[in-house]
C-alpha positions in Angstrom: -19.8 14.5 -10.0 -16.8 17.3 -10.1 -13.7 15.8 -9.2 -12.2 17.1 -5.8 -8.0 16.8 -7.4 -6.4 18.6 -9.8 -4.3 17.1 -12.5 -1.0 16.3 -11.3 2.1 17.4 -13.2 5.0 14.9 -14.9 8.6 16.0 -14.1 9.6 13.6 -16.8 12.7 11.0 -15.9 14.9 11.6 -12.9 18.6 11.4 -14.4 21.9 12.5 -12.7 19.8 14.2 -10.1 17.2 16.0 -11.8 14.2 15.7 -13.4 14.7 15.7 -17.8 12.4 16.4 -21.0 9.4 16.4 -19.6 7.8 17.2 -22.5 9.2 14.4 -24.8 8.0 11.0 -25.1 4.8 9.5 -25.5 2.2 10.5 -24.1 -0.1 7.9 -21.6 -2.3 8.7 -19.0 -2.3 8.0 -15.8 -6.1 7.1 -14.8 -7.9 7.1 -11.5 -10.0 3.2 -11.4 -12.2 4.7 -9.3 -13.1 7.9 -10.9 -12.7 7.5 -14.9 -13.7 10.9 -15.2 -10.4 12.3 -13.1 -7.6 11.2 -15.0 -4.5 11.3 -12.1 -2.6 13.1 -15.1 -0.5 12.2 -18.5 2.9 11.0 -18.4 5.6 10.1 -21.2 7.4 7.7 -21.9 10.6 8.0 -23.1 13.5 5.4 -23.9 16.1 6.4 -21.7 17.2 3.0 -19.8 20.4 2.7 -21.4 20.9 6.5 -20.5 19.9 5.8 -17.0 22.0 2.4 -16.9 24.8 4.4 -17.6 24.5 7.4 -15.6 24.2 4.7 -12.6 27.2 3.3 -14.0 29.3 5.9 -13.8 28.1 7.5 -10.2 28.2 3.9 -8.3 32.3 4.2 -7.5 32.1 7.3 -5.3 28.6 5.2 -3.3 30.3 2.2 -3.2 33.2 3.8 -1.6 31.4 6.3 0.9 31.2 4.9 4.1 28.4 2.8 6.0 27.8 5.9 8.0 27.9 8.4 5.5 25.5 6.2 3.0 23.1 5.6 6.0 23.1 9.7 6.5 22.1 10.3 3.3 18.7 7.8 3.7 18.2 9.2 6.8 18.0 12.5 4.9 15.5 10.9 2.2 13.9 9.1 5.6 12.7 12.4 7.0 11.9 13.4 3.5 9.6 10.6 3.0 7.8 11.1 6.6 7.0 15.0 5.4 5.6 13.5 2.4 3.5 10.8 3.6 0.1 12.5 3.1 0.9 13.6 -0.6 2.3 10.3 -0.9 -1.0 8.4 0.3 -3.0 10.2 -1.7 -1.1 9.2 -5.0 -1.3 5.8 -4.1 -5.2 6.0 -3.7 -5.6 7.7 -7.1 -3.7 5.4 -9.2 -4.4 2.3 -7.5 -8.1 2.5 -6.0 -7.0 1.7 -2.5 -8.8 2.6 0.6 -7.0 5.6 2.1 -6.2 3.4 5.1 -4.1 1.0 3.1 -2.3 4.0 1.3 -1.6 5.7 4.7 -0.3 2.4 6.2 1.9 2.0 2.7 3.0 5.3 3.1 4.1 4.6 6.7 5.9 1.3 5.5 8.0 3.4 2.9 9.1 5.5 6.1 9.7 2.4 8.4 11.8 0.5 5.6 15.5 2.2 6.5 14.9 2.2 10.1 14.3 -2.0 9.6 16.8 -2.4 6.8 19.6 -0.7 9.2 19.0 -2.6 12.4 18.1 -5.4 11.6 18.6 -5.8 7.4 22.8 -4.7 7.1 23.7 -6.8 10.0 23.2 -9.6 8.0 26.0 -8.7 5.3 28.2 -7.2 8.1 30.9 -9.7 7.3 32.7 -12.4 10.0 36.3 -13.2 10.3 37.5 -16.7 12.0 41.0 -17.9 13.2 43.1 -20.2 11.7 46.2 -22.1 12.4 49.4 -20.6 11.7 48.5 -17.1 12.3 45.8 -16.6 9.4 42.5 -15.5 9.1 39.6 -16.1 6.9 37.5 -13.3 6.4 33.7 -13.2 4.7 32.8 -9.8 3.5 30.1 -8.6 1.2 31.1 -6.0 -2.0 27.7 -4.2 -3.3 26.9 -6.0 -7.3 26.9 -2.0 -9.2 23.5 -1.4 -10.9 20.7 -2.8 -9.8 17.6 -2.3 -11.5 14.2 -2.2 -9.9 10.9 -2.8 -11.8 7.9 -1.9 -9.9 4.2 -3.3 -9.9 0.7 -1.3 -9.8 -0.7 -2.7 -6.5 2.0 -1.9 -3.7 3.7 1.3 -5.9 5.8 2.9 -3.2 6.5 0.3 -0.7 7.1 -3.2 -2.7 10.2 -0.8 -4.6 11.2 1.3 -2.1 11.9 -2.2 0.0 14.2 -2.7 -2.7 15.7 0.5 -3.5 16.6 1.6 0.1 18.9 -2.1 0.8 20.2 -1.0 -2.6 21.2 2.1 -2.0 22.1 1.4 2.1 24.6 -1.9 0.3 26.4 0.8 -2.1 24.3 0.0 -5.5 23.3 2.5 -7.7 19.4 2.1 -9.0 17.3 2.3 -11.8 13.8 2.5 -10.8 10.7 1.8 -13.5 7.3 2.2 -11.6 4.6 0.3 -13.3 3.1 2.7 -16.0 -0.7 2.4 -13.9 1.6 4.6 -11.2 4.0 6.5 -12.6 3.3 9.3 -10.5 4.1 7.1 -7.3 7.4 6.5 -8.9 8.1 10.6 -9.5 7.0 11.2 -5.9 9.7 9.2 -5.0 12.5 10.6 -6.9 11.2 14.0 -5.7 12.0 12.5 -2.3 15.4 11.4 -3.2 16.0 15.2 -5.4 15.1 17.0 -1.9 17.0 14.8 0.2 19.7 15.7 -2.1 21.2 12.2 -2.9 24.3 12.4 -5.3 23.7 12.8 -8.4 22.8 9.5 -10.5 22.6 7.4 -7.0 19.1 7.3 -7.7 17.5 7.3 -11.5 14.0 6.9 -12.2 12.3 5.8 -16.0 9.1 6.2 -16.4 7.2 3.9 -19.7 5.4 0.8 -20.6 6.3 -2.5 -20.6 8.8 -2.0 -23.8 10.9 0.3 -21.3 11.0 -2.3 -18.8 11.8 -4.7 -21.1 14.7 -2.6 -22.4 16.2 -2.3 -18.9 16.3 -6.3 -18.3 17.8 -6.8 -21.3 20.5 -4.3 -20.8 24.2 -5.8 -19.9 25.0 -3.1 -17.4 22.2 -3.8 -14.9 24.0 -5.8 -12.2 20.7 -6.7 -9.8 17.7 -6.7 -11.4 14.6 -7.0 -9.0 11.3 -7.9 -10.6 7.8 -7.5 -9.4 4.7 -8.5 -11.4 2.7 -11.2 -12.4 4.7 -14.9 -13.4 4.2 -14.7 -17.1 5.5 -11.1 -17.3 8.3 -12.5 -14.6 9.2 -15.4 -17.0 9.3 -12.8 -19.8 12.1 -10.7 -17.9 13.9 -13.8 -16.7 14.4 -14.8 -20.7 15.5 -11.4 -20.9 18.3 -11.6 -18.3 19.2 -15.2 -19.4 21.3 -12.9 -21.5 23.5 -11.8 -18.8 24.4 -15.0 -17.2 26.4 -13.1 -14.3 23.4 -10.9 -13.1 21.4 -11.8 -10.1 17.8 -11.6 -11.0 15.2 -11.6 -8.0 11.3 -12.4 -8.9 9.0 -11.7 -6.6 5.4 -13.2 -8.9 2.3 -14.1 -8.1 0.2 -16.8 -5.7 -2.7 -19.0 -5.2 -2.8 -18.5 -1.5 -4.3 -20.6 0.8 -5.7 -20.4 4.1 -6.1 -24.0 5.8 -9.5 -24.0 8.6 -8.5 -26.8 10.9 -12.0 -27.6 13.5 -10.3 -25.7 16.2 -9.8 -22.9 14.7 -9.7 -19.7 16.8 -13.0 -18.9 15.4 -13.7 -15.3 15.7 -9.8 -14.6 14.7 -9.6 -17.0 11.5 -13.0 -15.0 10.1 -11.4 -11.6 10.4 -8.2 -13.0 9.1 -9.4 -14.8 5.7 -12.1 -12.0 5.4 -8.9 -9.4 5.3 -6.7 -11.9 3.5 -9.0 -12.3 0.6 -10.6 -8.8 0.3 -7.9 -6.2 1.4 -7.1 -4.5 -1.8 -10.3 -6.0 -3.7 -8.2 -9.1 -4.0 -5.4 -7.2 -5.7 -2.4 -8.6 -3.7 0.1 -11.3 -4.7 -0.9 -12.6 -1.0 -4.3 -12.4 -1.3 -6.4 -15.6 0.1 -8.0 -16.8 -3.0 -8.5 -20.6 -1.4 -9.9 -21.7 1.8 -9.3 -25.2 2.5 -12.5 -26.0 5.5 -12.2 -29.1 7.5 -15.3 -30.7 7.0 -16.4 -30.9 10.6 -16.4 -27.1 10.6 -17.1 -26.4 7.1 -21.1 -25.4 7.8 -20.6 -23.4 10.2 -17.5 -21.6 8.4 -19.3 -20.7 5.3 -22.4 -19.2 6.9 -20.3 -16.6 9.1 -17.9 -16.2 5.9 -20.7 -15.2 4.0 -22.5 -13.0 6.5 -19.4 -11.2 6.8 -18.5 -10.6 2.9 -22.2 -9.7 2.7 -21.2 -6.5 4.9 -18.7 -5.4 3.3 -19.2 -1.9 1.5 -17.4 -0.7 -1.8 -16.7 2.8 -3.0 -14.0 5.5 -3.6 -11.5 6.0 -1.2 -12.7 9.2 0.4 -15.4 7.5 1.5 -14.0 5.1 3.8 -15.6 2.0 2.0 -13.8 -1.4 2.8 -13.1 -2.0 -0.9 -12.1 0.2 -4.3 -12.0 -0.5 -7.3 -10.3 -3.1 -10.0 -7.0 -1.8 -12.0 -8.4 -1.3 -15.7 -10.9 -2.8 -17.6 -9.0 -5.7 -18.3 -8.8 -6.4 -14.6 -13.0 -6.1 -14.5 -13.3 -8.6 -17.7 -11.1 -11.3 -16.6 -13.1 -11.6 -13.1 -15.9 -11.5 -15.0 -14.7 -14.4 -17.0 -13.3 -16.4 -13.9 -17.1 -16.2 -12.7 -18.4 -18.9 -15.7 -15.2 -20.8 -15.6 -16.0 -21.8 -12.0 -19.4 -22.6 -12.7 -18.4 -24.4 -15.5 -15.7 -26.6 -13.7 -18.3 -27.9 -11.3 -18.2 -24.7 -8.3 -21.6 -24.1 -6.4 -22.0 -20.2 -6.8 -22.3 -18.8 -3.2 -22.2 -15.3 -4.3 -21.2 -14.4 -7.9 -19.5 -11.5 -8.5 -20.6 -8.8 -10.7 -19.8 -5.2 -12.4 -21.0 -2.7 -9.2 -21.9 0.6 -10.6 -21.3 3.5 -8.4 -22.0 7.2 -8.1 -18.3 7.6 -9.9 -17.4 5.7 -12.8 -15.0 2.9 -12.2 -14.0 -0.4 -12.2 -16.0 -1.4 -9.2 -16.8 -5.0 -9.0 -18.9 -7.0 -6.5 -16.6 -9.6 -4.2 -17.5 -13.7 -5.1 -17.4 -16.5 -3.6 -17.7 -20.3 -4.8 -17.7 -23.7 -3.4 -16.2 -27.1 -3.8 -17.2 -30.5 -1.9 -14.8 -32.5 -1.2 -11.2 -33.6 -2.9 -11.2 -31.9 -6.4 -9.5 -34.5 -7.9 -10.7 -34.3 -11.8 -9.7 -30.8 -11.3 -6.0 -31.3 -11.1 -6.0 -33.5 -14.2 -7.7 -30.6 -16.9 -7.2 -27.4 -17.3 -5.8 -24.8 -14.4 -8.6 -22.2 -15.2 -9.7 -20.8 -12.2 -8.5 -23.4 -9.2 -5.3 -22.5 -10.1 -5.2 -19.3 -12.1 -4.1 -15.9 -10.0 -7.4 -13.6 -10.7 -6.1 -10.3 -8.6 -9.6 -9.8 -7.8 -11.9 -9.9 -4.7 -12.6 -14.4 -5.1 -12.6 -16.7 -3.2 -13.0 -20.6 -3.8 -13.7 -22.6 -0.7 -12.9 -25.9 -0.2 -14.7 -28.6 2.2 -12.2 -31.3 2.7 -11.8 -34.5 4.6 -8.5 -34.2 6.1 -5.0 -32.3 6.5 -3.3 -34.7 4.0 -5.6 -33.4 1.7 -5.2 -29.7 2.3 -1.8 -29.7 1.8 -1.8 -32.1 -1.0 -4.3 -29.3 -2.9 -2.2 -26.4 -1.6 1.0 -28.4 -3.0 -1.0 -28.8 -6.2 -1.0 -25.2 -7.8 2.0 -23.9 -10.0 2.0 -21.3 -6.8 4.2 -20.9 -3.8 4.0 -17.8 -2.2 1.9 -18.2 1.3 -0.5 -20.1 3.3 -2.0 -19.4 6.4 -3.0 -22.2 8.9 -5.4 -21.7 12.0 -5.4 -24.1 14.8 -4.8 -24.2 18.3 -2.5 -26.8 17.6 1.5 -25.8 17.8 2.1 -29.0 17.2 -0.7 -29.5 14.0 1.0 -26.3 13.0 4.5 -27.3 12.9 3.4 -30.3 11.4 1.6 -28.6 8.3 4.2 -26.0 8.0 6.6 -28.7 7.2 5.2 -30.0 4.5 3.8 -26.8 2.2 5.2 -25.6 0.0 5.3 -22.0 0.4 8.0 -19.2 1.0 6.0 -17.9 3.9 3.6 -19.9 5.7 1.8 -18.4 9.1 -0.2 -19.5 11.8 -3.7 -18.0 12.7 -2.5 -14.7 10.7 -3.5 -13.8 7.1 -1.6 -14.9 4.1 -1.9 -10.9 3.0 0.9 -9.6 5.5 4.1 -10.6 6.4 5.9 -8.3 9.2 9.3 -6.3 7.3 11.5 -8.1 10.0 11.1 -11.2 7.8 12.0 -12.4 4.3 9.0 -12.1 1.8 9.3 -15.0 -1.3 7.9 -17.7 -2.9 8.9 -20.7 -4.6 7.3 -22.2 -8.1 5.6 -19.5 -10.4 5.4 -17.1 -7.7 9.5 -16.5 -7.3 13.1 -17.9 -8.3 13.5 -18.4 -4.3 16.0 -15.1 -4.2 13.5 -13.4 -1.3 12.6 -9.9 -0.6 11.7 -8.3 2.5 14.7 -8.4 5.3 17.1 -10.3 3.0 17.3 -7.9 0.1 20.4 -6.7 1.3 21.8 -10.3 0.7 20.4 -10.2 -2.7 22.3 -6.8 -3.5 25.5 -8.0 -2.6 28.4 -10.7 -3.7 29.7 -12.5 -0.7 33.5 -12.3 -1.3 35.7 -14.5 0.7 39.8 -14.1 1.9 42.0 -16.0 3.5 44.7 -13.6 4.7 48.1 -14.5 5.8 50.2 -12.0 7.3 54.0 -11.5 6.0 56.7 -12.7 8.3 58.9 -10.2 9.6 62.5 -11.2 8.8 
């Protein structure tokens, strides 16, 4: 089958306000996971953190001293920018990620919604406050933007996860550094052609484009003031020993999870299926949010795996023009570890419900089958051997479902795992809520809603492996800024 795109063309890095040497560098391609045939088109990489570091460096005085309004004008600018994009936009997301045009388009839209939340509701927040004191005095809080901050970007959100990162950087008076994750690097270059025709000063915004060595060249360079990491937790712990190195730096990790959505036997039924079902297959699986464990009271646990089932048995997988519920896997790599997980669950003691398997289509990819597996009862010899599958972050379309006896012993398995990103509990209980909520441990934690989306009017982070508890979402702007505090005493007038 003839490919319907064209090659797309690299612009090289975006330094000082242009795109450089596009034609230096090595070469890597860019490849479409759910149409090897269409390669999305060849990139290079080229060293050039240090040079992007310091062009950063030496535009961030003018930024930081614009004012709020003027700053805000200028994302409005790339705002508008973004919005006449969003189709193009969408479509690069589906070719170097697999995702279903729905999810790219609602990405897309996210990237455009991201100022509007970060100004009303995101800069209050390191507005400053002044209080009264005696004799006359005043004690002021006020926040001073950190200088570079550096943002390194993962394969499975490419615009939005950054670009929630970028635009509190930029809105705070930062200077960035941007390296997208080299599966979508023309993600990244769509958005510095944003930023070029919104006409951002020069060097505000600088994007690098490489593997992992370039990102590992950025965290470890002194001048990067922020550094904001997305990615899996041993990549995380990797850049975290890098920045150990700069002992001043605030270094933000958003990692991975083992998320859990907790079936209590009043579950809004018809709601908690369509909730886990999207938590746990939205993006094949591919979301540090994903539900990869469903803890089932046992009372409801029959019933709840015979509609799960009947519902993952409809689902329909495919490329993303044709409006399949799931795409494909990242890479090869991505297709062979599920593979693998599928034994190691078998071999640990899970009863196969559905295994998952390669899932040839008209268009080669890395199309996989969804799986499911179950557990009876409180896996206690489990949590005393190795973490292979319970606890091991797939980012594939699994799910391991639990029958248990009690809430003590859902949250004592959800508290279990090297995870903390987000759980999901669904009762009709407030109270049972409230009650669970207070004692998992989980950055986010939500109540008859997937674990796969939390709204950008709240902060996004986990605690454990999946984050350093520096979170993203409506408090990056905290996380981009040094809270500097004066106590100011007018003279006396003789």
């Amino acid at each position: 089958m003839k490919s319907e795109f064209n090659p797309l063309a690299f612009k090289g890095p975006f330094l000082n306000g242009r795109f450089v040497r596009a034609d230096e560098g090595e070469p890597f391609v860019s490849q479409d996971p759910g149409d090897l045939s269409a390669p999305v088109g060849e990139a290079r990489s080229l060293s050039a953190a240090a040079e992007a570091v310091d062009v950063a460096r030496t535009a961030f005085p003018a930024w930081r001293d614009l004012s709020q309004a003027r700053r805000q004008a200028h994302l409005r600018r790339y705002q508008k920018v973004l919005a006449s994009r969003r189709d193009r936009l969408a479509l690069a997301i589906s070719r170097e990620t697999g995702k279903t045009e729905e999810e790219s388009r609602d990405e897309a839209a996210a990237m455009v919604a991201k100022v509007d939340l970060t100004i009303r509701h995101g800069m209050p927040l390191v507005a400053g406050r002044a209080f009264s004191l005696e004799g006359g005095s005043r004690a002021l809080l006020r926040y001073r933007p950190r200088g570079v901050v550096g943002v390194i970007g993962p394969f499975n959100v490419p615009g939005h996860l950054p670009n929630g990162q970028i635009v509190p950087a930029l809105l705070t008076g930062n200077t960035v550094v941007f390296k997208p994750s080299e599966m979508a690097p023309f993600v990244g270059q769509a958005l510095a052609e944003a930023v070029e025709e919104a006409e951002l000063p020069p060097g505000v915004f600088n994007l690098v484009q490489g593997d992992a060595n370039l990102g590992a060249a950025l965290a470890a360079d002194p001048g990067v003031n922020a550094l904001f990491f997305t990615g899996s937790a041993a990549t995380g712990a990797r850049v975290k020993a890098l920045s150990d190195r700069c002992p001043d730096r605030l270094l933000a990790l958003e990692m991975g999870g083992k998320n859990a959505a907790l079936v209590l036997p009043d579950a809004p039924w018809e709601r908690t299926l369509d909730q886990v079902v999207h938590g746990a297959f939205a993006t094949s699986g591919q979301r540090c949010s994903s539900t990869s464990r469903v803890f089932v009271h046992r009372r409801a646990a029959r019933r709840f795996v015979k509609d799960f089932m009947s519902r993952l048995a409809r689902l329909t997988l495919g490329y993303f023009t044709e409006g399949r519920d799931l795409g494909p896997l990242i890479d090869e790599r991505a297709v062979a570890r599920f593979l693998s997980a599928q034994d190691a669950a078998e071999r640990l003691g899970f009863a196969c419900l559905k295994r998952g398997e390669a899932a040839p289509q008209k268009r080669p990819g890395h199309y996989v089958s969804p799986s499911a597996h179950l557990w009876e009862g409180f896996p206690s010899k489990l949590l005393i051997g190795p973490r292979d599958y319970w606890d091991e972050e797939l980012f594939a379309p699994d799910v391991a479902i639990y029958v248990l006896d009690s809430d003590e012993e859902m949250v004592a398995l959800n508290n279990a795992s090297r995870y903390g990103l987000a759980a999901s509990v669904f009762t009709a209980d407030a109270k049972a809520f409230r009650g669970l909520r207070a004692r998992l441990d989980n950055g986010v934690v939500h109540w008859n809603r997937t674990t796969a989306m939390t709204p950008g009017v709240l902060p996004f982070g986990g605690v454990k492996a999946s984050g350093n508890g520096w979170p993203a979402g409506l408090f990056v702007p905290y996380a981009c800024t040094v809270p500097v505090g004066s106590v100011e005493t007018p003279a006396r007038k003789r």
